[in-house]
KEKE-3310 file (N, C-alpha, C; in steps of 0.2 Angstrom, whole numbers, plus 5000, padded with zeros to 4 digits):
npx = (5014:5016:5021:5033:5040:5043:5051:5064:5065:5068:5081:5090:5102:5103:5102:5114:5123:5140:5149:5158:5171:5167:5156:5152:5142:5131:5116:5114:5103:5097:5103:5103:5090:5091:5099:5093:5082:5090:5091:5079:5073:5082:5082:5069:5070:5080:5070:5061:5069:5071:5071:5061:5060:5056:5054:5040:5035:5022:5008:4995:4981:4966:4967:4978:4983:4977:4984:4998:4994:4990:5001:5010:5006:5007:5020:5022:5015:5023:5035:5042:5049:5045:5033:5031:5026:5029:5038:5038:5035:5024:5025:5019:5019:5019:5012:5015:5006:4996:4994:4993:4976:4969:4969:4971:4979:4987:4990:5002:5013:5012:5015:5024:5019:5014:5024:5037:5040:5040:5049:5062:5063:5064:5078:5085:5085:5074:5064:5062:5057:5045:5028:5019:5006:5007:5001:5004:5016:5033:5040:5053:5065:5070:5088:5099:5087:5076:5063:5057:5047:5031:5012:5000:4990:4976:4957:4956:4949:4935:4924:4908:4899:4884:4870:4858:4858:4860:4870:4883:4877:4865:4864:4860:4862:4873:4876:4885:4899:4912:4930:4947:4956:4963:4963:4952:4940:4945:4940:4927:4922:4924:4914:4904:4900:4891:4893:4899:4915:4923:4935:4939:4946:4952:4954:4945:4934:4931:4928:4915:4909:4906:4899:4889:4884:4878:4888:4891:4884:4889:4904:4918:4929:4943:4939:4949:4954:4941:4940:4947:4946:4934:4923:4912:4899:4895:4897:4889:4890:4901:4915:4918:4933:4933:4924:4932:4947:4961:4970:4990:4994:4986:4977:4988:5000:5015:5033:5046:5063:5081:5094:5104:5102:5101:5094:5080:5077:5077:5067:5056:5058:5051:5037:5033:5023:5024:5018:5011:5019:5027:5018:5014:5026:5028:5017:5023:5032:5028:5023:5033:5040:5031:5033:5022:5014:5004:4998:4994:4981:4984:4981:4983:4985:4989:4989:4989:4984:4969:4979:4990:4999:5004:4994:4992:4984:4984:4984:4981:4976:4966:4962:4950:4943:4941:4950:4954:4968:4971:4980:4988:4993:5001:5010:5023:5022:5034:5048:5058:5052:5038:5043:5046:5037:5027:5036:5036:5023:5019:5029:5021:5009:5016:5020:5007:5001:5007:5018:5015:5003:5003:5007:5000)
npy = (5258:5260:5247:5248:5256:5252:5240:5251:5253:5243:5241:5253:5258:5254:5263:5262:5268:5271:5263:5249:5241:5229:5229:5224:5228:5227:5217:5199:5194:5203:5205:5193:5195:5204:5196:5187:5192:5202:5191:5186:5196:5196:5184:5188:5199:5192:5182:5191:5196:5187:5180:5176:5156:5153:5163:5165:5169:5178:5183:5196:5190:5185:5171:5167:5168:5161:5149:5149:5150:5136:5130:5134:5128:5116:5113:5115:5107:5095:5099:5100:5111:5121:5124:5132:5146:5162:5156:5153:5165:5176:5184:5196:5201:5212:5211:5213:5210:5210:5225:5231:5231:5232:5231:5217:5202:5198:5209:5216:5207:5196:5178:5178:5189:5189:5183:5189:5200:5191:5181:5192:5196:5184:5182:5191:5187:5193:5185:5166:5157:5157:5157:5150:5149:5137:5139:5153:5153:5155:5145:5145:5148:5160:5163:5155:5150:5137:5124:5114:5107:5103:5104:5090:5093:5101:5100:5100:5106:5121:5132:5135:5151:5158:5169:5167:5155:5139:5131:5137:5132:5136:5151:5166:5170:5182:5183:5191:5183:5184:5185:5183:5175:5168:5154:5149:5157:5155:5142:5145:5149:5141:5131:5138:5150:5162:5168:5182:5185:5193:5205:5201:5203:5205:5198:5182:5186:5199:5197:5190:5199:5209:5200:5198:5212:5212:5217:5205:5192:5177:5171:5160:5152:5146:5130:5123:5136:5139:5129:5129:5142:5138:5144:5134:5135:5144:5141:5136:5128:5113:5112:5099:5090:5087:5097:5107:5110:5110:5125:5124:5117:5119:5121:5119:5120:5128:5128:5140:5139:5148:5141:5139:5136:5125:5121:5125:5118:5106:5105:5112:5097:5089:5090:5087:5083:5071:5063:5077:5082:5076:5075:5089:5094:5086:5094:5107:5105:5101:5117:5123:5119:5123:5136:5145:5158:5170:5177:5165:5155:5139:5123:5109:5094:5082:5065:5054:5036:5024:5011:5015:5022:5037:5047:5060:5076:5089:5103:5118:5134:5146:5161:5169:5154:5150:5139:5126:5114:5099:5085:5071:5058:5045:5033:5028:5034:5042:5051:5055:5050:5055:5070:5070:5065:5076:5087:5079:5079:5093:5097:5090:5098:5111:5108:5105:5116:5126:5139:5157:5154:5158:5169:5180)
npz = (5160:5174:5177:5169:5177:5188:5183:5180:5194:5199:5193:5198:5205:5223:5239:5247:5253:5254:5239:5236:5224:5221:5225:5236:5246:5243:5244:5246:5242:5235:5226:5220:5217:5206:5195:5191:5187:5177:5167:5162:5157:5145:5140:5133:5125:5116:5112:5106:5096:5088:5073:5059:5055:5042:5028:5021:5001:4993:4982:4987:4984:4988:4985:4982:4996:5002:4997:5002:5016:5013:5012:5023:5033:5029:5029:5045:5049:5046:5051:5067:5073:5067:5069:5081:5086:5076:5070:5054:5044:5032:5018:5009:4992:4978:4964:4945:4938:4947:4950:4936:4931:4921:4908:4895:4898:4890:4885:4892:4893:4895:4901:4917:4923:4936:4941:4942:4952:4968:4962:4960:4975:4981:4975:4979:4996:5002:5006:5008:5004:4989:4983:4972:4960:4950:4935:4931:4930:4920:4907:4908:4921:4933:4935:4947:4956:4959:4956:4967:4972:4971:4978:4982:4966:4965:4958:4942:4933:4926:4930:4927:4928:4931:4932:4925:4916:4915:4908:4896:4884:4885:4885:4880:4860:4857:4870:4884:4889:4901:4903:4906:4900:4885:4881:4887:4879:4868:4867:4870:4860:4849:4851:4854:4846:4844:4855:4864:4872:4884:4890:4908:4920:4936:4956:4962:4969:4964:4950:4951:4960:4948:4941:4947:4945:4931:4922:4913:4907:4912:4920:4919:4932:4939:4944:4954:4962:4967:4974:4986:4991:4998:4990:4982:4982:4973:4962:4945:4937:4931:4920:4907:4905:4891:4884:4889:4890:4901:4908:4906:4918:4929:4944:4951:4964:4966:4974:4975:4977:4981:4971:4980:4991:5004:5014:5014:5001:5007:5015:5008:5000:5007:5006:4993:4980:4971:4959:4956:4952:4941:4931:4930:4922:4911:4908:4904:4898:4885:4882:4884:4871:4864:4863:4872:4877:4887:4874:4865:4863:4874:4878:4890:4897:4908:4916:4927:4922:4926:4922:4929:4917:4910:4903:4893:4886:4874:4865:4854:4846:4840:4841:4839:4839:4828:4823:4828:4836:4843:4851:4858:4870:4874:4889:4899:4916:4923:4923:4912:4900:4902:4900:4886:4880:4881:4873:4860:4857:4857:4846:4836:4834:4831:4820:4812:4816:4805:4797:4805:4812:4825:4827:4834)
capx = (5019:5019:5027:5041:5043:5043:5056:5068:5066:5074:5088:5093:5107:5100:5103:5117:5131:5149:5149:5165:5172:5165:5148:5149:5139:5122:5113:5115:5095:5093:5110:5101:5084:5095:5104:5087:5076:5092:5089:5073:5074:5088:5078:5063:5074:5080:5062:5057:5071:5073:5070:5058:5065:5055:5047:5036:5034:5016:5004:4991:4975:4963:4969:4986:4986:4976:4991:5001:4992:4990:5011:5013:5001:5010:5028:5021:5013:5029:5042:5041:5052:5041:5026:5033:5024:5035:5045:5035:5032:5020:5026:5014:5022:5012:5018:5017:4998:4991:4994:4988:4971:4961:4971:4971:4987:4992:4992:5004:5017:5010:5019:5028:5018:5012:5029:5045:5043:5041:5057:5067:5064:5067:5085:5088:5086:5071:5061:5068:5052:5039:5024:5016:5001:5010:5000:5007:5027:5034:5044:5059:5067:5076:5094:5099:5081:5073:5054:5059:5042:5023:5009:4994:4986:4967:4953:4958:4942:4934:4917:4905:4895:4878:4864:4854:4858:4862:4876:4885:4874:4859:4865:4857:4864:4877:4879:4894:4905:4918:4935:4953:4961:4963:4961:4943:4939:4945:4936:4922:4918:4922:4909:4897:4902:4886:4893:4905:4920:4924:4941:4938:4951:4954:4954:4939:4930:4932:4924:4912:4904:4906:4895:4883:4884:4877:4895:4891:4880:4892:4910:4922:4935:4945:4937:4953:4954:4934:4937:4953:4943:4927:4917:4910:4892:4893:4896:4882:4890:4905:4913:4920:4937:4930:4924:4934:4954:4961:4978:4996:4996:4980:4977:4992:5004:5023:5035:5052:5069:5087:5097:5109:5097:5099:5090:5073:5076:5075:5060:5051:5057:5046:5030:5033:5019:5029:5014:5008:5026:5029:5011:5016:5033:5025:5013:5026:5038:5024:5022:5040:5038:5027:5035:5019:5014:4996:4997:4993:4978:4985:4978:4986:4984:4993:4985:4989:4977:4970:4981:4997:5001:5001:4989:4991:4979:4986:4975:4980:4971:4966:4958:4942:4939:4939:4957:4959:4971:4971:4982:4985:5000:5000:5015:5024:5022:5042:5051:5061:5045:5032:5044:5048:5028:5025:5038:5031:5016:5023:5030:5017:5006:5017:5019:5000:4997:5009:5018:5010:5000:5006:5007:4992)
capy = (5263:5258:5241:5250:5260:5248:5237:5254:5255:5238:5242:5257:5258:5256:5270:5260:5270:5271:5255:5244:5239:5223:5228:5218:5229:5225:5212:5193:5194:5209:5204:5187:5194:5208:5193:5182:5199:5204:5184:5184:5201:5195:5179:5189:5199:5186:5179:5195:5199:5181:5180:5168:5150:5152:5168:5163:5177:5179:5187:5197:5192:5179:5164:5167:5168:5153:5145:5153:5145:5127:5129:5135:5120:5108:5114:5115:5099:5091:5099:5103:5116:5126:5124:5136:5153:5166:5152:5154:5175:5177:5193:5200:5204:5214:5208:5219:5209:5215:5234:5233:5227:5237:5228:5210:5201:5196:5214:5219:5206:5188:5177:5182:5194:5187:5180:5194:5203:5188:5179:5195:5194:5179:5181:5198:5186:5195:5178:5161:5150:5159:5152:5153:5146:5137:5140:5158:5151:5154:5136:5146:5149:5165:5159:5156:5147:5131:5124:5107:5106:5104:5101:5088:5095:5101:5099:5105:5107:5124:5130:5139:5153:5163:5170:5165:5150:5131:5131:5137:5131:5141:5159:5167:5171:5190:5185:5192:5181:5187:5181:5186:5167:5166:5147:5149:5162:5149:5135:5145:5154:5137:5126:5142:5155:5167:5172:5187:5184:5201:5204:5202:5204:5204:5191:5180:5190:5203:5194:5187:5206:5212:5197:5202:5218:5213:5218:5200:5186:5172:5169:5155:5153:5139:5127:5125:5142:5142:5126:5134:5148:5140:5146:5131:5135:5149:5136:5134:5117:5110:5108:5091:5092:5086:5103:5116:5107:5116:5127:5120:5114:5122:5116:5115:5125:5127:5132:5138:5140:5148:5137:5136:5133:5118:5119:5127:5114:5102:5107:5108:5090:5082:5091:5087:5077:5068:5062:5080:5086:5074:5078:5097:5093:5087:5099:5113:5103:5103:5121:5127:5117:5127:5143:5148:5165:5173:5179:5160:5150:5135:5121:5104:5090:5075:5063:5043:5033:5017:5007:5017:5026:5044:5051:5067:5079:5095:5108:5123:5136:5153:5168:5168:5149:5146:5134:5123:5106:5094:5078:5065:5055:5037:5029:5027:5037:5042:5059:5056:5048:5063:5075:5067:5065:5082:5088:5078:5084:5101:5097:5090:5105:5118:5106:5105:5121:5130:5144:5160:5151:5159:5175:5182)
capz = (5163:5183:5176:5166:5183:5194:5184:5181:5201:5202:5192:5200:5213:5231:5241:5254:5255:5249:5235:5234:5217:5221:5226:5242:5251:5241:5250:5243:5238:5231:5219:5216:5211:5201:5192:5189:5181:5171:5162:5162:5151:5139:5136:5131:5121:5113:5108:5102:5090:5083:5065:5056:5051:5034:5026:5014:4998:4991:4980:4990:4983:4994:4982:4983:5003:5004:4996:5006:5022:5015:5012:5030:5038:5030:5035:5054:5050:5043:5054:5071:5074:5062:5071:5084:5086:5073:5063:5047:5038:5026:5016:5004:4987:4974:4956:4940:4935:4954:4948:4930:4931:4916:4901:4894:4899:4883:4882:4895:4894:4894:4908:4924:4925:4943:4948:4941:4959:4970:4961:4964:4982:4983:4976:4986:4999:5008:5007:5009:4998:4984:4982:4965:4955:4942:4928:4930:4932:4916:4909:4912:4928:4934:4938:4955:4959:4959:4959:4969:4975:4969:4982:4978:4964:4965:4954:4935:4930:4926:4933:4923:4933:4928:4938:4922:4912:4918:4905:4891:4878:4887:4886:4872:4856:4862:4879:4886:4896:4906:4904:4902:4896:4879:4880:4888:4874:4860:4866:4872:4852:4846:4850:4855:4839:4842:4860:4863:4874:4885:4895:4914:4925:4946:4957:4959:4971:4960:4945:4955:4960:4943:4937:4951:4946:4927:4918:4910:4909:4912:4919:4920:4935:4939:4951:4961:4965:4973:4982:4989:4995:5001:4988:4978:4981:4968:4953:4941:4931:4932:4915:4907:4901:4885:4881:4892:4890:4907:4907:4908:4928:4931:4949:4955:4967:4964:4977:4975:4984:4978:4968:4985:4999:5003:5022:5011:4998:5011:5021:5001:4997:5011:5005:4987:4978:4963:4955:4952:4950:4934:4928:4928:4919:4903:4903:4905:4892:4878:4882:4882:4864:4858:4866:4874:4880:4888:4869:4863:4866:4874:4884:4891:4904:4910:4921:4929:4922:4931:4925:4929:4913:4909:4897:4889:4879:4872:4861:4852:4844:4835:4848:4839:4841:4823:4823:4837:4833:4847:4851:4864:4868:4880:4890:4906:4921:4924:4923:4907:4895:4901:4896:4877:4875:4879:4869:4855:4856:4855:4839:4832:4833:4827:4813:4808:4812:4800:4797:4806:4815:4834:4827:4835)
cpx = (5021:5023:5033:5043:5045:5050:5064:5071:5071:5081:5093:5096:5103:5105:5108:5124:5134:5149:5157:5166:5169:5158:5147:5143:5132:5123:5113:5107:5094:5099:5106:5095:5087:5096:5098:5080:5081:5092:5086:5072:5078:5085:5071:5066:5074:5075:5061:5063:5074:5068:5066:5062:5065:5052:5046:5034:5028:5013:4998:4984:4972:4965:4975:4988:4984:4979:4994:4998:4991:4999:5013:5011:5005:5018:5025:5019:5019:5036:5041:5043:5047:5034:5026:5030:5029:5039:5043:5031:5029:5023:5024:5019:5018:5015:5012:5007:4994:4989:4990:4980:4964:4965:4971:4977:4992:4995:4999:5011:5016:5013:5023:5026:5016:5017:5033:5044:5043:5047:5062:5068:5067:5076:5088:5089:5079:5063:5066:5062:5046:5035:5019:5012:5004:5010:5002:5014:5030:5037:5051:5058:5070:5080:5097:5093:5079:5066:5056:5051:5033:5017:5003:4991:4977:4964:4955:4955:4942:4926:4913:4900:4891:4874:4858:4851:4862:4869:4879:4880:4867:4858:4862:4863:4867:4878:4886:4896:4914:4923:4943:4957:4958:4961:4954:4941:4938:4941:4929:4916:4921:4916:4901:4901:4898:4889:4898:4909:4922:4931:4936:4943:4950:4953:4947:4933:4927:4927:4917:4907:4902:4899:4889:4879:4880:4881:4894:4887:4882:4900:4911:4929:4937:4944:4941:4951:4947:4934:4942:4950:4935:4922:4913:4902:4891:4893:4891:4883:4897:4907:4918:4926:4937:4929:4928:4942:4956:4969:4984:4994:4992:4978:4981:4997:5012:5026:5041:5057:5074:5090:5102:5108:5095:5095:5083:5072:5073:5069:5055:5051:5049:5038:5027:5029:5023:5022:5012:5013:5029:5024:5013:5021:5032:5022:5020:5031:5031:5023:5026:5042:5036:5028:5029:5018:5007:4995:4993:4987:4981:4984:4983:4985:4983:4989:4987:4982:4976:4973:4991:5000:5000:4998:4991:4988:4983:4983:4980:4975:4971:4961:4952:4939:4938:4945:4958:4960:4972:4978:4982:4993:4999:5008:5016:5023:5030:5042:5053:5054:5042:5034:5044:5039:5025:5029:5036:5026:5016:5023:5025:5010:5008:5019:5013:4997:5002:5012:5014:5006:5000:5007:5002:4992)
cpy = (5261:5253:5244:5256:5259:5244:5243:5254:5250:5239:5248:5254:5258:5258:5266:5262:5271:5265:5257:5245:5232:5223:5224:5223:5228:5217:5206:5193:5196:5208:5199:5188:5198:5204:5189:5188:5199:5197:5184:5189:5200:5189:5182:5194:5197:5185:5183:5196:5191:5182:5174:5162:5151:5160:5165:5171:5174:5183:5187:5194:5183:5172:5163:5164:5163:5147:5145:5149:5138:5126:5128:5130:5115:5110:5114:5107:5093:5092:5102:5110:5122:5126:5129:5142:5155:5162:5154:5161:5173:5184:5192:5205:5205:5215:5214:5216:5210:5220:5235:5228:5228:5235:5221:5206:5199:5202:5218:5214:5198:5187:5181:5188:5193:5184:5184:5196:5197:5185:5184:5195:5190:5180:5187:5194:5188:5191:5173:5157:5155:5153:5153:5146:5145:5138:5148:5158:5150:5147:5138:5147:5156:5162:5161:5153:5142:5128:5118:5104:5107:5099:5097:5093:5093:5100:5102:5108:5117:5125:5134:5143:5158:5162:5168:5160:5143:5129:5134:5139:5135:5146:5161:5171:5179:5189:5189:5188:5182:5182:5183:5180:5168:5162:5146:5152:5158:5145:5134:5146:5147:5133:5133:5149:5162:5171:5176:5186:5190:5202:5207:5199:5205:5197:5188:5185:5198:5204:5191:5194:5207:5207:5198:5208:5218:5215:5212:5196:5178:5173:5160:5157:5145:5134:5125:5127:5141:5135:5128:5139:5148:5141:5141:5131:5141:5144:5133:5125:5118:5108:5103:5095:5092:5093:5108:5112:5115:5118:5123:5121:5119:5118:5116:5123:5123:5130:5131:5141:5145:5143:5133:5136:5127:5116:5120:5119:5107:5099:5106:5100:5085:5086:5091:5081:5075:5068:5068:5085:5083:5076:5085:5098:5094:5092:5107:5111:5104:5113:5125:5124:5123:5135:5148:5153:5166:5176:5172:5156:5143:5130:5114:5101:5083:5072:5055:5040:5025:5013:5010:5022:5033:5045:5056:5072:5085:5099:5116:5128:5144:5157:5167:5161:5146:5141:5131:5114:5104:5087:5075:5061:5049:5036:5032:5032:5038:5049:5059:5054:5053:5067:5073:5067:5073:5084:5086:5080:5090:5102:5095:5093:5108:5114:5106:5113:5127:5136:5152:5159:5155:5167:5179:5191)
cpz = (5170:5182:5175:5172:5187:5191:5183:5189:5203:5201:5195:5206:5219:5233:5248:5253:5248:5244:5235:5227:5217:5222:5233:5247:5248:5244:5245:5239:5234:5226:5215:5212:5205:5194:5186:5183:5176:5166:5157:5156:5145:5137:5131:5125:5115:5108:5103:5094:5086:5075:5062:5051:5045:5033:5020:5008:4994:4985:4986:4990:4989:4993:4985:4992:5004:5003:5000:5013:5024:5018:5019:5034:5037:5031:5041:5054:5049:5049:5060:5074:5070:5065:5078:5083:5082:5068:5058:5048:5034:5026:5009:4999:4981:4967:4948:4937:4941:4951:4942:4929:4924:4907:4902:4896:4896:4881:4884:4898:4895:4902:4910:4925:4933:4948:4949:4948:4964:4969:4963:4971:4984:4983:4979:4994:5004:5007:5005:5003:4996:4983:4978:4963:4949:4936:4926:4930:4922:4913:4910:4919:4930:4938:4942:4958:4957:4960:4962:4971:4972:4975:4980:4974:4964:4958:4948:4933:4929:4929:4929:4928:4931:4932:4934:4917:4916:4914:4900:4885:4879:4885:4878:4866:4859:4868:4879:4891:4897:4906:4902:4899:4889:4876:4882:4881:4868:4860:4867:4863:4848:4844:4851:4850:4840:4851:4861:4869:4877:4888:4902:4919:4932:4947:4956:4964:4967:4954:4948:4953:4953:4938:4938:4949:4939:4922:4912:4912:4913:4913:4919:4923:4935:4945:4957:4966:4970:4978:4988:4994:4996:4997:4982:4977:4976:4961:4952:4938:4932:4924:4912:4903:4893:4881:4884:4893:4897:4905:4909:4916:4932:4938:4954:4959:4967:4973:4976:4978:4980:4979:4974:4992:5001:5009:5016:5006:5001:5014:5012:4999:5003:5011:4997:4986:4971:4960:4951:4949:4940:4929:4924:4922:4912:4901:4901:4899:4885:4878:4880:4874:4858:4859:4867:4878:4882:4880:4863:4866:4866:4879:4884:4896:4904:4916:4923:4927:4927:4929:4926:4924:4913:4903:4898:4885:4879:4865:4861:4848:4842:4842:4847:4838:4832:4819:4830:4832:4840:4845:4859:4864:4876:4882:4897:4909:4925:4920:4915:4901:4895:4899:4888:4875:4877:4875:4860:4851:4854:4848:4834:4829:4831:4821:4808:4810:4807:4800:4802:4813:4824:4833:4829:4837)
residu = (UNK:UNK:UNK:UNK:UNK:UNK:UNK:UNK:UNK:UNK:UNK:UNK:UNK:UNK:UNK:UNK:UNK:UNK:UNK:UNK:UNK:UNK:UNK:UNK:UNK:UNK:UNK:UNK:UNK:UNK:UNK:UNK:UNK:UNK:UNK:UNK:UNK:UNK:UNK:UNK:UNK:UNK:UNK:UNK:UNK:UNK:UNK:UNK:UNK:UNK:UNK:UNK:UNK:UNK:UNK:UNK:UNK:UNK:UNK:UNK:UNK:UNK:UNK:UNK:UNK:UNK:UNK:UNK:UNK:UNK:UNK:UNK:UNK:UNK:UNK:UNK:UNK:UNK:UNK:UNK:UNK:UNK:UNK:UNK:UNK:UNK:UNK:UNK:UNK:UNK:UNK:UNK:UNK:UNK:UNK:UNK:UNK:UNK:UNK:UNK:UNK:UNK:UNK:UNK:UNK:UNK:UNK:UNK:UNK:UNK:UNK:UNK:UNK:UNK:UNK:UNK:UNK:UNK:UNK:UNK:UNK:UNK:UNK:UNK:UNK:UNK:UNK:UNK:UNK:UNK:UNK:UNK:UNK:UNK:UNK:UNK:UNK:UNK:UNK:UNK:UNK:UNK:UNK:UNK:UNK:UNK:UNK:UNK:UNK:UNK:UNK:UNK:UNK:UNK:UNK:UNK:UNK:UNK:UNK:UNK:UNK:UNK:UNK:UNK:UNK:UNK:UNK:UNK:UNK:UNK:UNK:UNK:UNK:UNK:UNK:UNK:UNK:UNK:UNK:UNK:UNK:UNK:UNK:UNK:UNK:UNK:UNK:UNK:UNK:UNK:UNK:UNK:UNK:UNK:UNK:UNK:UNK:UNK:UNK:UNK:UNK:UNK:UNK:UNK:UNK:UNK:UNK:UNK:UNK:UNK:UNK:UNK:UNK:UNK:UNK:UNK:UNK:UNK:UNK:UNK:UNK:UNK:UNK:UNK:UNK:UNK:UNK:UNK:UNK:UNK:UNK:UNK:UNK:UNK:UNK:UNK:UNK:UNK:UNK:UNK:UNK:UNK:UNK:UNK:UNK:UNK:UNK:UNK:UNK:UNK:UNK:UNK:UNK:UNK:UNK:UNK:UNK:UNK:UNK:UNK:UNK:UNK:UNK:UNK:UNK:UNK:UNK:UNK:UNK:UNK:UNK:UNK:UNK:UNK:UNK:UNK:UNK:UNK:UNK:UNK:UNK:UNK:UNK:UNK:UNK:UNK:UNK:UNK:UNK:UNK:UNK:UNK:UNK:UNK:UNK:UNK:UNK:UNK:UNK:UNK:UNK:UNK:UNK:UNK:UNK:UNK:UNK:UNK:UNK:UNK:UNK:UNK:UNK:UNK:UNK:UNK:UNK:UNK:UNK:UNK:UNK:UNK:UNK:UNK:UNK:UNK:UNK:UNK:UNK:UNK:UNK:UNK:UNK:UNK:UNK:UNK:UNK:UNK:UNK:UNK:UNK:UNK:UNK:UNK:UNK:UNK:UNK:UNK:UNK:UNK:UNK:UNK:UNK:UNK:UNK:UNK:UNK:UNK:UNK:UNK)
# end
């Protein structure tokens, strides 16, 4: 309060008389410091009401933000300007699978349940780049946006986690393990038939308590997400894609712009990893194949082998584990080839498995 008194005091008229229209009677100093405060206040101004280069649009939960803070590292790391106190917003958007947390998600709408509000933002304009888990990005787009960008992808794997068995094949006959994916579900009641599958939905801390809490003897999250968040001393086993095929672009982090942004576009090209952008592709073109939904058990994943080529595995499947059809597909490491082998692939599943078969 005595600051905001003291700088009123300067501004006010000094008490010297009759004033000119020119003001010559105030003193050369006291005009000078007048001149140098009134600056100094419009620079700070200024500061205060500048607006951030990028805001970045989110899902709230602790996984999401810690995408959310690699994203903004590597723009500050990438472009100086952005490393400026205030360049870079985080704004927290709570999407339609936040709110419903007490149904399956097959039940309530399949995909986009975790992106529809952060895309509108976007094209409302009151974010400039969405940052999504792409295994929740539908394979369409809403028109007007673009994904230009995917960052190294992390570990695909899955983790298996009990407070009472070392794996899977341990839990005794009726366990329950917790889990809301389909594609876990299928390929858990395939190879282990005698265990029951339950929905478990929130984030992973969420799921976490609730295991704690005896709700279930056993989850399965996606080891990403826990090295992301620090938390990989909680995993029991680690399991081999052999048995646990992980979801379309499971790992990876998408980011995307409007269709006519071409500064944001710009800023995403110079943190795009190609390698896990072409990876992604495939798996998303085998998926859009098979016009997969959270209603479908479906798993897939592309990968550079050593000597350059891309491998592909793709896996469909029935809810209770008793139809899973598998393929595979070899060849170059390039844009145009991984989309045609996942496409492929596609087809050649909803060919073997028949009629019906998706209706779930």
């Amino acid at each position: 309060m005595a600051g905001a008194i003291a700088m009123r005091s300067l501004f006010a008229t000094p008490n010297l008389g009759p004033t000119s229209s020119t003001g010559s009677h105030v003193p050369r100093r006291v005009r000078g410091s007048l001149v140098k405060i009134r600056a100094a206040i419009a620079v700070e101004q200024e500061t205060q009401a500048k607006v951030s280069l990028i805001r970045i649009g989110t899902r709230g939960s602790p996984l999401a933000l810690a995408q959310a803070y690699e994203t903004r590292d590597k723009l500050k790391a990438a472009h100086s300007e952005l490393a400026e106190e205030g360049a870079i917003e985080i704004i927290i958007i709570k999407t339609t699978g936040d709110k419903i947390l007490n149904q399956p998600l097959a039940d309530i709408g399949g995909k986009g349940l975790f992106t529809k509000e952060i895309d509108e933002a976007l094209l409302e304009g009151r974010i400039d780049i969405a940052v999504h888990s792409m295994k929740d990005v539908p394979t369409y787009l809403p028109e007007g946006t673009v994904l230009p960008c995917n960052l190294p992808r992390e570990d695909v794997r899955d983790a298996f986690i009990s407070l009472n068995a070392k794996s899977l094949s341990e839990l005794p006959a009726g366990s329950l393990v917790g889990s809301a994916s389909l594609r876990r579900q299928s390929q858990i009641l395939y190879r282990y038939p005698s265990l029951k599958v339950v929905n478990f939905r929130g984030n992973v801390q969420t799921r976490l308590k609730k295991l704690h809490e005896g709700e279930v003897q056993a989850t399965l999250l996606a080891l990403a997400g826990l090295k992301r968040l620090n938390m990989t001393d909680t995993v029991t086993a680690i399991l081999p894609i052999e048995d646990m095929l992980p979801a379309i672009a499971q790992g990876a982090i998408g980011i995307a712009c409007r269709s006519n942004d071409d500064k944001m576009a710009d800023y995403l090209s110079s943190l795009n990893h190609e390698e896990t952008r072409l990876a992604v592709t495939c798996e998303r073109a085998f998926l859009a194949t098979l016009d997969g939904s959270c209603r479908t058990p479906i798993a897939g994943y592309a990968f550079k082998s050593s000597d350059g080529n891309c491998l592909f595995r793709g896996l469909v499947a029935s809810p209770d584990g008793t139809r899973v059809l598998e393929t595979s597909r070899t060849g170059p490491y390039s844009l145009d080839e991984m989309v045609e082998m996942g496409k492929d692939a596609g087809k050649e599943l909803l060919s073997r498995a028949g009629p019906g078969f998706f209706d779930w």
